[in-house]
C-alpha positions in Angstrom: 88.0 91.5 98.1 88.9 89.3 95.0 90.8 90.2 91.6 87.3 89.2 89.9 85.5 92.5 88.2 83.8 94.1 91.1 82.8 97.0 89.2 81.0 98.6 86.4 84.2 99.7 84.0 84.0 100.7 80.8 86.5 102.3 77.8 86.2 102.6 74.2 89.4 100.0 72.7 90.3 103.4 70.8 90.5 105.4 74.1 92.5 102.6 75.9 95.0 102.6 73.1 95.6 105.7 72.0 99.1 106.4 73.4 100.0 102.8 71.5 98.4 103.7 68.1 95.2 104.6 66.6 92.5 102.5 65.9 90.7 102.2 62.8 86.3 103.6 63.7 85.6 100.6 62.2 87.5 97.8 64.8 86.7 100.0 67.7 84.6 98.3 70.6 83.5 99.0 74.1 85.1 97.0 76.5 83.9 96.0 79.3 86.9 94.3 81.3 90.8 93.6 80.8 91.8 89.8 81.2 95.0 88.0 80.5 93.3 84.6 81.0 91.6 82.9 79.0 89.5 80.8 81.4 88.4 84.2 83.2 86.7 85.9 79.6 83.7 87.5 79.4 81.4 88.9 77.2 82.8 92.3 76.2 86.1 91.5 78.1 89.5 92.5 76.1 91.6 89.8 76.0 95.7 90.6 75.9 97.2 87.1 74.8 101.1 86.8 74.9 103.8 84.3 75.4 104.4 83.3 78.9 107.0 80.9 80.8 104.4 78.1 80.5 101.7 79.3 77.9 101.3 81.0 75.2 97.8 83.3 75.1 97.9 83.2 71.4 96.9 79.8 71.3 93.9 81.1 73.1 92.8 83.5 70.7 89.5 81.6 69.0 88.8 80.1 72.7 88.0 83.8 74.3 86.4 84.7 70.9 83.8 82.3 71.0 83.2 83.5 74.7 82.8 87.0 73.7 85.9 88.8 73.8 85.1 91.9 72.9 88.7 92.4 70.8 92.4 90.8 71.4 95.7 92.2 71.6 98.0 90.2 70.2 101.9 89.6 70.6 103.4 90.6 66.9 104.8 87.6 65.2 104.7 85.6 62.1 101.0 84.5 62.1 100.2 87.9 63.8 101.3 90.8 61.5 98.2 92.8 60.6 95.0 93.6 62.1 92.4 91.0 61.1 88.7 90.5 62.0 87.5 86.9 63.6 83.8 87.0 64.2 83.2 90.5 63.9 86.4 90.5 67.1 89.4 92.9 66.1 92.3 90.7 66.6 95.2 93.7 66.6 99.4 92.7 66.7 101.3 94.8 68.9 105.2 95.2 69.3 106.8 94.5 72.7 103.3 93.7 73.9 104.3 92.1 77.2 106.1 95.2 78.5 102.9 97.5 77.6 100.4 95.7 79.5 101.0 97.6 82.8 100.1 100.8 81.4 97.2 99.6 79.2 95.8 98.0 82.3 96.4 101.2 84.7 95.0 103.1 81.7 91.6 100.9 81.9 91.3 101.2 85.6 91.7 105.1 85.3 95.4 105.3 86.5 94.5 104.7 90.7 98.2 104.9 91.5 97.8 108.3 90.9 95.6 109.0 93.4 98.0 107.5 96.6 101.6 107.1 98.1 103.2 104.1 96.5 105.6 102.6 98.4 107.8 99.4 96.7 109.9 96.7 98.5 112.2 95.0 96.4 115.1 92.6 98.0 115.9 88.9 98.0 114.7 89.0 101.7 112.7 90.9 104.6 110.3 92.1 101.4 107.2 90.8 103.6 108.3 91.8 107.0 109.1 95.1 105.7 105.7 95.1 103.6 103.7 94.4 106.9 105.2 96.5 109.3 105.3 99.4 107.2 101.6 98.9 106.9 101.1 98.7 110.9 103.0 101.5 111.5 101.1 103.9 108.7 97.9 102.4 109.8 98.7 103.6 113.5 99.3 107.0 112.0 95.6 107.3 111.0 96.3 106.6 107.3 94.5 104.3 106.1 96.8 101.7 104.0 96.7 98.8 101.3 99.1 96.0 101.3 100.1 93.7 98.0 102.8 90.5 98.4 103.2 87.0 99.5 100.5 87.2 102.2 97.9 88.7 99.5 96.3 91.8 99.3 94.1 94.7 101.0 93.4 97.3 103.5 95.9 96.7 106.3 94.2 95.4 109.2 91.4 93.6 107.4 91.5 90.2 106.0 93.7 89.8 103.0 92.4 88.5 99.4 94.7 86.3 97.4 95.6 87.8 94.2 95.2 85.9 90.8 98.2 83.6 90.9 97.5 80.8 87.8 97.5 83.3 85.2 99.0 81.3 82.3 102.9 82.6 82.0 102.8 84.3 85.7 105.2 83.1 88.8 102.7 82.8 91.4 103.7 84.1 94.9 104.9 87.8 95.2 104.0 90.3 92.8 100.8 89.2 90.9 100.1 89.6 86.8 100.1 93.7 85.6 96.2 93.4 85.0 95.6 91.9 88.6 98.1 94.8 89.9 96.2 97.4 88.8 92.5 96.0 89.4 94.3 95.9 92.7 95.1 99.3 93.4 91.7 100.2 91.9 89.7 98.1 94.8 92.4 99.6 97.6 91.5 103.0 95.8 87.7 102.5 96.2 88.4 101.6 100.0 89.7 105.1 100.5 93.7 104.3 100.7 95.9 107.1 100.5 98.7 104.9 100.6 99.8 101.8 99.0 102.9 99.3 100.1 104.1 96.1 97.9 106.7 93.6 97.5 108.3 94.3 94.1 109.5 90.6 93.2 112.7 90.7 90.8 110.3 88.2 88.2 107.7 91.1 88.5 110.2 93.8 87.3 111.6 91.9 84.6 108.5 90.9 83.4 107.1 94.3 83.8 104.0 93.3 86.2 104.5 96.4 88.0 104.8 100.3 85.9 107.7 101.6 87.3 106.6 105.1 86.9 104.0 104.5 89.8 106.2 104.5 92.8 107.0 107.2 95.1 109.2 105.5 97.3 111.2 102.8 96.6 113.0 100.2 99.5 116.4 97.9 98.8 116.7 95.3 101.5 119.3 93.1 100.1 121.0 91.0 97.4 121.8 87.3 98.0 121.6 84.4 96.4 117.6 83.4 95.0 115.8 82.6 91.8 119.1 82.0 89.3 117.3 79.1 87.8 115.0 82.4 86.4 118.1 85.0 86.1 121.0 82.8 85.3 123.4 85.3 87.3 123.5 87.5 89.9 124.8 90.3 87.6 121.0 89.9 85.8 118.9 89.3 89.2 120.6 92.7 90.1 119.7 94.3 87.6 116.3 93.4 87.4 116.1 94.6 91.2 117.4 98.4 89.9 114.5 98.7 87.7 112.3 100.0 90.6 114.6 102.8 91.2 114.4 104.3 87.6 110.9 105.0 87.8 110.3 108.6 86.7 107.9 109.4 89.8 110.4 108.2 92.2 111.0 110.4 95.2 113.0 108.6 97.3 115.0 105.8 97.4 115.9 103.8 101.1 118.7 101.3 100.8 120.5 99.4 103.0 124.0 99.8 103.5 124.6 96.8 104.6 125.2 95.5 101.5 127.1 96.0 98.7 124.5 96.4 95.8 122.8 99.8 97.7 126.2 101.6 95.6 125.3 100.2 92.8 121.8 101.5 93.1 123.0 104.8 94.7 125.3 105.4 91.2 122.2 105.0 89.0 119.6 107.3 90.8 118.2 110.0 88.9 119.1 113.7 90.5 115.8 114.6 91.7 115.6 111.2 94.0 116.3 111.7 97.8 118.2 109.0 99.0 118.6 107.5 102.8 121.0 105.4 103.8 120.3 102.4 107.2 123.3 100.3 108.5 123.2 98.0 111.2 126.7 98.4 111.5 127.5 101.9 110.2 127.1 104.9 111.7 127.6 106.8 108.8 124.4 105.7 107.1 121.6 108.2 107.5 119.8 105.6 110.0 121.4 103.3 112.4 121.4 102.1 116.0 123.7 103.8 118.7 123.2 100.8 120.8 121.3 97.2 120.7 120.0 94.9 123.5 118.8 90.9 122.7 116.6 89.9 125.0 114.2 86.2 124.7 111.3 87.5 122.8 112.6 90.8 121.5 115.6 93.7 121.2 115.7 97.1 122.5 117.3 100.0 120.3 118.9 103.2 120.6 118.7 104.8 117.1 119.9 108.0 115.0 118.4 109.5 112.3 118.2 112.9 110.1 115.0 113.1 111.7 116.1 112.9 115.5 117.2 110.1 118.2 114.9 108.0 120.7 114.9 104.3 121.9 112.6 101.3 120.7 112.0 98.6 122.5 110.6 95.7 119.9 108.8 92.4 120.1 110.5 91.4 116.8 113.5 88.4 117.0 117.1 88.6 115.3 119.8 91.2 113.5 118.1 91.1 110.5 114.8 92.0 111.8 116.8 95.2 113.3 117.5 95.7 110.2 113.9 95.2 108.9 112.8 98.0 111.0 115.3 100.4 110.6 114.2 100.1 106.3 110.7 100.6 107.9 111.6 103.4 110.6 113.2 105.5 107.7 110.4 104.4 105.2 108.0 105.9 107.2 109.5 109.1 108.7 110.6 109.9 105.1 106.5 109.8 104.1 105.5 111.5 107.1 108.0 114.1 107.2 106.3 115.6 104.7 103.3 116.4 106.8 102.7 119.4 108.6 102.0 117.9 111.8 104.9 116.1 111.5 106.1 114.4 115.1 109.5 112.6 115.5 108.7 111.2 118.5 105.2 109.6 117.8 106.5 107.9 114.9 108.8 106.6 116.7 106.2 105.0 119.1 104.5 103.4 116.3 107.1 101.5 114.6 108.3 100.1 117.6 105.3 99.2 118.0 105.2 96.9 115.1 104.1 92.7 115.7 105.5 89.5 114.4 104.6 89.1 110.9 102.8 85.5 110.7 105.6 82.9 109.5 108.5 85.4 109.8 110.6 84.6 112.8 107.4 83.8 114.0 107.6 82.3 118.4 105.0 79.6 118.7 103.4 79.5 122.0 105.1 79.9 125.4 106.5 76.0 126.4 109.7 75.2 127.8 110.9 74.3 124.3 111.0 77.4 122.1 109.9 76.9 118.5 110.0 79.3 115.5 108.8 79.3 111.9 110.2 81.2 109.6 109.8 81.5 105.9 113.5 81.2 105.1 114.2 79.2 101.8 117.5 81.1 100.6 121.0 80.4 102.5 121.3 84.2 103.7 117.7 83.9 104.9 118.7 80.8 106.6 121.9 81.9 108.1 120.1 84.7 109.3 117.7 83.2 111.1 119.8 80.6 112.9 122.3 83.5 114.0 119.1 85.2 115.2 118.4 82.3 117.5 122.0 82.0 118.9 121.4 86.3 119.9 118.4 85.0 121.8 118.4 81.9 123.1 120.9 79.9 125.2 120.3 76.3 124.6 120.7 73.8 121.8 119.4 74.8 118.0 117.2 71.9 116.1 116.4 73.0 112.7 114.1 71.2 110.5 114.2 72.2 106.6 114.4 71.4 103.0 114.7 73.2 99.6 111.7 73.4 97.1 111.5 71.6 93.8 112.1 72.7 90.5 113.6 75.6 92.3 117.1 76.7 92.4 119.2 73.9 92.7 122.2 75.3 93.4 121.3 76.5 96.3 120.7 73.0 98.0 124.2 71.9 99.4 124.8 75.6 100.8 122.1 75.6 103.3 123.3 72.7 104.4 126.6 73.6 105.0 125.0 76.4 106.8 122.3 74.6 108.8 125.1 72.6 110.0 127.7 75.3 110.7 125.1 77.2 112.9 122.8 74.3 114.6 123.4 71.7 117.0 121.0 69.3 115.6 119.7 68.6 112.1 116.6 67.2 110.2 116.1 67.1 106.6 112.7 67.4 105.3 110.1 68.0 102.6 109.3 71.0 101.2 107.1 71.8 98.1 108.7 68.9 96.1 106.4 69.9 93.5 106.5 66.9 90.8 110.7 66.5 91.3 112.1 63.8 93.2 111.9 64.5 97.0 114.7 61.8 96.9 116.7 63.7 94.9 116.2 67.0 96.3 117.4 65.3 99.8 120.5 63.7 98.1 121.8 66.9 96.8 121.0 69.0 100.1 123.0 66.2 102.3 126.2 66.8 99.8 126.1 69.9 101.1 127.1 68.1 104.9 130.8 67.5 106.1 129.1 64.9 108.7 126.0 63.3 107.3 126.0 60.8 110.1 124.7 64.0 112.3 121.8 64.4 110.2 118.3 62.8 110.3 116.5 62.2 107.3 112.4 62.4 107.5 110.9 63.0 104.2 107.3 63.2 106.1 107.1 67.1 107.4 104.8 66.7 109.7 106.7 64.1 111.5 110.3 65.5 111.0 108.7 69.1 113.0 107.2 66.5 115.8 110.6 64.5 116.2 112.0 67.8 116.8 109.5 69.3 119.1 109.5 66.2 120.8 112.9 65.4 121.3 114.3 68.6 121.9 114.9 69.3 125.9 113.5 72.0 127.8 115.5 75.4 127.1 116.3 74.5 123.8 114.3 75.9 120.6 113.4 74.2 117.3 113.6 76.4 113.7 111.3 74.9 111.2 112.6 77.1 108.1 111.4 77.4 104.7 108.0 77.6 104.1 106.5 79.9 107.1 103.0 81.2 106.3 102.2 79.1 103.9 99.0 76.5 104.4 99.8 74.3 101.9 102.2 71.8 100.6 103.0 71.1 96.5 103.6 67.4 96.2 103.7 66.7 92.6 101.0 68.2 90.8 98.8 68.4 94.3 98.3 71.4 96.7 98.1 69.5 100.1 96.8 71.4 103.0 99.6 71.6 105.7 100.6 74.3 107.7 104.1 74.4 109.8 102.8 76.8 112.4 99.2 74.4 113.2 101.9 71.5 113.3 104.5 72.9 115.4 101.0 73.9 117.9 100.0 70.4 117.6 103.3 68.8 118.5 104.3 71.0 121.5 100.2 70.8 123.0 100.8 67.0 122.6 103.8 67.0 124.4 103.5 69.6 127.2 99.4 68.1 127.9 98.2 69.3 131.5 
């Protein structure tokens, strides 16, 4: 599947926008498709130009025209006050446009939300992991499942699509643009889903790429530190997270009591939401575990829940990944509770069933020296996954990372105070510079060090993950954090192929050769 117009579709601009205002006989048109970029008009297409971060669709406006836009929306403002006609093309100013997008484009595509189980993951991390394995587990239970985040979208089990991610004014990554959301849910529709799961980004709720009043279920994993170059403050970034839990259709809420912000969340739910509470530490949240066991290449679990006690024994690594299951363990029995046929036990069997989401804590190959790669580009991401390591493994920790560009800068020094605090050996890195300095980006993570004299400095990723692999001795186990799945590398204003897992295969082959 791709976000490109993969059906017939068809509304009247009158129909569309009749909860907005009415629209004079005479500018009405039939429209044939919704777009937000420019580049991607055509004939008969509506075109919806406002301001973005980077662009401005205004400036767009005679460009889609003279492609065939059938009519354009238009963000009010002081050249855009009054309907006007442009080569026979309405050209209509409406108020607030950017926060009415997501229901004009659910309206176009026939509202398919309405027509499944929406289920939205919102937290600074675990978003993905939870994402994925609630999609294994549902898909186990014979439902059949769609999937929207960082690793793209569509039917769980089949190969994911990679949603529109350069529309003009959109952060790529997470949560795509409110038009490509809801042509999304219309192609998972048309494959026969009965239930949808997505990672809600904080930059897609403020922005209002997603219509709150979609979701049924709504999942808190966590607040930490992430994305304050975008919000400023944590007070905002927190904020912008509770939007997913004032949805009108919202059912039930699942938040982690772990951490602080689930009260805040908790004090701000509507009456008519159910709420269930997971701790790993806790037992007076709604889910926890009685009992926990680290072993090399997973964790066994004793667990209690409203919905009955039983034992998993998981291939997953780390606390935080218990914790990732337990927001998918009551995720799920909360949706499937609900069915008649409705077994405890079975459920149970099926989460712990769940796999290694690719790039997430991911174990490459089986040599004498361990290696992981995990996505972790925040410091609570990273502290969590070297503490993971230390539950698992017994010898020395090597971790390889740096901090993206143009990216939260802030943020730099800290994971190096905690890389250094929680492994034995250390190697700065690359990691989407994007067009800043990698220089400068390496100077302000090694402030961050009380010892830079313990730290080795390879810009060159691929050769900073082979030192590593190479060096290490046999029992220890090498993290390569921060950019996990990805296949790619941003080096100034080039996408570079490069992939941390096909490296860290590469290096360890090389080494450990028959």
């Amino acid at each position: 599947m791709n976000t490109a117009k993969s059906m017939s579709q068809q509304m009247t601009l009158g129909l569309l926008l009749e909860a907005e205002m009415e629209i004079p006989d005479n500018f009405d048109r039939v429209l044939t498709g919704i777009e937000m970029d420019s580049r991607k008009i055509e004939s008969g297409d509506l075109f919806i130009a406002c301001k973005g971060a980077n662009f401005d669709g205004r400036d767009f406006v005679r460009e889609v025209i003279e492609k065939g836009a059938a009519a354009v929306l238009v963000e009010k403002g002081e050249l855009w006050q009054k309907i006007s006609v442009e080569n026979d093309v309405p050209v209509i100013p409406v108020e607030n446009l950017a926060s009415r997008i997501s229901s004009i484009a659910a309206k176009f595509f026939n509202r398919p939300a309405d027509h499944f189980s929406l289920i939205g993951i919102t937290g600074t991390n675990g978003k993905t992991s939870v994402c994925q394995f609630f999609a294994q587990s549902i898909t186990s239970l014979n439902r059949i499942c769609g999937a929207s985040g960082t690793l793209g979208y569509g039917i769980y089990a089949e190969e994911y699509a990679q949603a529109d991610a350069e529309t003009p004014g959109a952060v790529p990554g997470t949560t795509p643009n409110p038009i490509a959301v809801q042509r999304i849910f219309s192609e998972i529709l048309q494959k026969n889903a009965d239930t949808m799961v997505m990672e809600v980004s904080s930059h897609g709720l403020k922005q209002g790429r997603v219509c709150i009043n979609e979701f049924d279920i709504a999942v808190f994993t966590n607040l930490t530190r992430d994305h304050l170059d975008y919000h400023n403050s944590m007070r905002a970034y927190g904020e912008a997270k509770l939007k997913l839990f004032r949805g009108s259709r919202l059912s039930t809420a699942v938040l982690n009591m772990d951490d602080l912000f689930s009260s805040t969340i908790l004090n701000n739910l509507s009456r008519q939401v159910k709420s269930y509470t997971y701790s790993l530490n806790s037992a007076q949240a709604d889910v926890h575990p009685e009992s926990i066991e680290f072993k090399r290449k997973g964790f066994k679990l004793e667990i209690s829940s409203p919905w009955g006690k039983g034992a998993l024994d998981v291939g997953l690594l780390g606390s935080f990944n218990v914790s990732n299951l337990l927001a998918v363990l009551t995720a799920v029995m909360a949706l499937e509770s609900q069915q008649n046929d409705f077994d405890f036990n079975r459920v149970l069997s099926k989460v712990a069933a769940v796999s290694p989401v690719k790039g997430r804590m991911e174990l490459i190959g089986d040599k004498p020296v361990s290696v992981v790669v995990d996505y972790a580009h925040t410091p609570d991401a990273l502290k969590n996954a070297l503490n993971a390591l230390h539950e698992h493994f017994k010898g020395k920790i090597w971790c390889v990372f740096g901090c993206g560009g143009e990216r939260d800068k802030g943020k730099r020094p800290m994971m190096a105070r905690i890389a250094e605090n929680l492994a034995d050996e250390l190697i700065v890195t690359d990691d989407n510079p994007r067009q800043e300095a990698s220089g400068d980006i390496i100077e302000q993570i090694l402030a961050g060090f009380s010892n830079k004299d313990k730290v080795l400095v390879e810009s060159d990723r691929a050769k900073a993950i082979d030192f590593a692999i190479v060096n290490a001795a046999e029992g220890d186990v090498v993290l390569i954090a921060g950019k996990g799945h990805e296949e790619y590398q941003d080096v100034g204003a080039k996408r570079m192929m490069f992939s941390d897992v096909k490296q860290a295969r590469l290096s360890l082959n090389q080494r450990f050769a028959d």
